[in-house]
C-alpha positions as CSV (number, residue, x, y, z in Angstrom):
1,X,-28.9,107.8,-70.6
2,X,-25.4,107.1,-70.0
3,X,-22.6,106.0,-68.4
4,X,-22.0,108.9,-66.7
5,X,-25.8,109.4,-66.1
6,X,-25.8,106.1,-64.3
7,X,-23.5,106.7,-62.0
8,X,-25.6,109.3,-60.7
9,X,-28.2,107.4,-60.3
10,X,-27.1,104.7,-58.1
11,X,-27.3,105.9,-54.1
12,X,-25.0,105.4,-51.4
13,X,-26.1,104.1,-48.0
14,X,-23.3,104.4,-45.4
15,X,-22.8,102.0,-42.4
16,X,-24.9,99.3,-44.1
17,X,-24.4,96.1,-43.5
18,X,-22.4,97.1,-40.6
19,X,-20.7,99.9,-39.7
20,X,-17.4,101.2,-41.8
21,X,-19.3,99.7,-44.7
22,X,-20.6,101.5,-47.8
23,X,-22.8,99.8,-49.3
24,X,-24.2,101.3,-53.5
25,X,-27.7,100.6,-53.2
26,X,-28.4,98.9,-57.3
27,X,-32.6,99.8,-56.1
28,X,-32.3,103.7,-57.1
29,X,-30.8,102.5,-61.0
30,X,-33.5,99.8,-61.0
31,X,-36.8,102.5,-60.2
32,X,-35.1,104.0,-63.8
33,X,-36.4,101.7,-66.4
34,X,-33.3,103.8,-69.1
35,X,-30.7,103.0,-66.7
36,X,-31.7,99.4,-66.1
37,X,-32.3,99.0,-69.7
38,X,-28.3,100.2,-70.1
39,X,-27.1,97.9,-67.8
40,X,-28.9,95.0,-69.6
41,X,-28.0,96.6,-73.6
42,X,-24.5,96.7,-71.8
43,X,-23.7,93.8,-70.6
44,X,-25.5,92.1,-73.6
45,X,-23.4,93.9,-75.8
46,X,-20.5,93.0,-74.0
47,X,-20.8,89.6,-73.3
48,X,-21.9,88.8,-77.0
49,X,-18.2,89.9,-77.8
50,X,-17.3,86.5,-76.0
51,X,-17.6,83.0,-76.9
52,X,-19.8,82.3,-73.5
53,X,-22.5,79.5,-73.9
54,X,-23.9,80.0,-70.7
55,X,-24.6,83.1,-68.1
56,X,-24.0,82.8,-64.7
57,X,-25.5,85.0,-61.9
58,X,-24.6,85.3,-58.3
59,X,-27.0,85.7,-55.9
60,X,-29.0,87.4,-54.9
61,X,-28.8,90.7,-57.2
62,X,-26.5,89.8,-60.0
63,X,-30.0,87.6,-60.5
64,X,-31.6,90.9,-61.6
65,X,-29.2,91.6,-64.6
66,X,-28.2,88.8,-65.5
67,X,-31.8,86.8,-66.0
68,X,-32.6,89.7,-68.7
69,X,-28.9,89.5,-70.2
70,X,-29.5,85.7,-70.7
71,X,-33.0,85.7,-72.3
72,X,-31.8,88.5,-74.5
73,X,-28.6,86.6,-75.6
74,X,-31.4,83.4,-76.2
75,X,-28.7,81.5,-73.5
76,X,-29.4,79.5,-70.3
77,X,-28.8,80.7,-67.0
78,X,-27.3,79.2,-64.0
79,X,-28.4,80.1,-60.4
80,X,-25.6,80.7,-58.0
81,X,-26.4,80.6,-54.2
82,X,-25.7,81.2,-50.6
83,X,-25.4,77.3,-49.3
84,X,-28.8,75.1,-48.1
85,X,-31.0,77.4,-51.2
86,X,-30.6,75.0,-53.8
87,X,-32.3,71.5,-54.1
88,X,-30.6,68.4,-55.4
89,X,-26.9,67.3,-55.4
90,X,-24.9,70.4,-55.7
91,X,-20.8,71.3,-55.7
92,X,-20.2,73.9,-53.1
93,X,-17.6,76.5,-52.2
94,X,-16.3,78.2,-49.2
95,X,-14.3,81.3,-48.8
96,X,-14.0,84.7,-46.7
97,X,-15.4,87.9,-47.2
98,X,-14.2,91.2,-46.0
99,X,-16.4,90.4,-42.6
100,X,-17.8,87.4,-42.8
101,X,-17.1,83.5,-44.1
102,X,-19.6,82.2,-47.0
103,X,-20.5,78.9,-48.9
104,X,-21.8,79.5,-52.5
105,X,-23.3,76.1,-54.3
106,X,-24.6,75.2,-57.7
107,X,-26.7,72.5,-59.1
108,X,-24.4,69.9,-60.4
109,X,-26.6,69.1,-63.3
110,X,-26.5,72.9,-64.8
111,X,-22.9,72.4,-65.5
112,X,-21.2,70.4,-68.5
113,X,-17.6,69.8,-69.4
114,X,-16.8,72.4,-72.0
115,X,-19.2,75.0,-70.9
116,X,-17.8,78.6,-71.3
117,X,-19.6,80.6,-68.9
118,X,-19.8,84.5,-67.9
119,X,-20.5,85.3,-64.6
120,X,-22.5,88.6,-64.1
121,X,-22.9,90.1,-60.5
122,X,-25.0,93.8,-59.4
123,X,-21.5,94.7,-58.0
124,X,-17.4,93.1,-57.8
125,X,-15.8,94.8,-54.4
126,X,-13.2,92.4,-53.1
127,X,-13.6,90.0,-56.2
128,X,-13.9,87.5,-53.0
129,X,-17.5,86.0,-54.2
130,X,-16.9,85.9,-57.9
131,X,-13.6,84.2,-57.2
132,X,-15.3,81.5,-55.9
133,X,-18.0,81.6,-58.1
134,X,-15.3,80.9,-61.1
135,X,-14.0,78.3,-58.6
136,X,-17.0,76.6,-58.5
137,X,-17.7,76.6,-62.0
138,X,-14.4,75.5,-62.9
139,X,-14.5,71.9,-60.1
140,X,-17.6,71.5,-62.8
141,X,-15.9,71.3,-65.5
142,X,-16.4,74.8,-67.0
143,X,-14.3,77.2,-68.6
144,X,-15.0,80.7,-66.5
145,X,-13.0,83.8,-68.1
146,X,-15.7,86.1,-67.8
147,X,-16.9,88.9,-65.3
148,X,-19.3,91.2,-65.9
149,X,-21.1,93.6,-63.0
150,X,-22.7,96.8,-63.0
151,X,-20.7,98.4,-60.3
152,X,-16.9,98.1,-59.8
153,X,-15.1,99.5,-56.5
154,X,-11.4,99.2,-57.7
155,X,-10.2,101.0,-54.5
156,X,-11.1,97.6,-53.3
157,X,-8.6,95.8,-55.5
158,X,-10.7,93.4,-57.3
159,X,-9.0,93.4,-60.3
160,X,-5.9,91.5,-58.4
161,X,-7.8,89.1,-56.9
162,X,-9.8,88.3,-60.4
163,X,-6.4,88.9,-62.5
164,X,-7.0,85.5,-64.4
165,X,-10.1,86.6,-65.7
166,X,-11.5,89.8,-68.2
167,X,-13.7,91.8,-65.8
168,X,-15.9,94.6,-67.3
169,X,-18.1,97.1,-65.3
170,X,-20.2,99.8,-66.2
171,X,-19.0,102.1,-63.2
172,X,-15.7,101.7,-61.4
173,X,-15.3,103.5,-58.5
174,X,-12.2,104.3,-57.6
175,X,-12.4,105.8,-54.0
């Protein structure tokens, strides 16, 4: 399988979450154990061009990638959540979506001064979440410069909103 061959296998569910929205359902590319095992080879092979120490994943998909990515890289991965999912002291983050306003938080303690951490996601549309997520990182102590997702909607302008960081994807979709 490839690139091209993933593409086709990720389907498109229109009006979901709400209506205008359309939403590229990650479940199809997952039922294919190739095209899971590309985005996995991928973003290994990507990310082990960085000097990352640690692998980030946004929640709740990007957990699906970037778990595998991590225990095949042999480094430790950091949870990032939706607020009131995490136990413990944690350092939070708000910011607006596209239609809605959101908290993410992380576990104070998974963070060190000097980490250099890449963030992997299922999908970047507005960059809006994984702009925080770097955020977040960074009020840790981190170095975030990073971004790795499956799916990229460009028409969305992401890459403007994540400018200050290297964002790779396996499929950008421009319209």
């Amino acid at each position: 399988m490839d690139r091209s061959e993933l593409r086709e296998s990720i389907r498109t569910v229109a009006d979901f979450p709400k209506a205008g929205i359309l939403f590229y359902d990650i479940t199809s590319l997952l039922a294919l154990p190739e095209a899971f095992r590309l985005c996995i080879d991928e973003g290994s092979r990507w990310i082990g061009q960085l000097n990352a120490n640690k692998i980030a994943a946004i929640d709740a998909r990007g957990f699906l990638f970037a778990a595998p990515i991590a225990y095949k890289m042999g480094l430790p991965l950091i949870i990032i959540r939706k607020n009131g999912k995490l136990p413990g002291p944690t350092i939070k983050k708000s910011f607006v979506l596209e239609y809605e306003k959101e908290t993410v938080e992380v576990q104070g303690h998974d963070i060190s001064t000097g980490d250099r951490i890449a963030i992997v996601d299922d999908l970047v549309a507005t960059g809006g979440t994984l702009k925080a997520a770097a955020e977040l990182l960074a009020e840790g102590g981190a170095s975030v410069e990073h971004v790795f997702a499956i799916i990229g909607l460009s028409f969305l302008n992401y890459r403007k909103v994540l400018q200050e960081y290297q964002v790779e994807t396996i499929i950008d979709y421009d319209s």
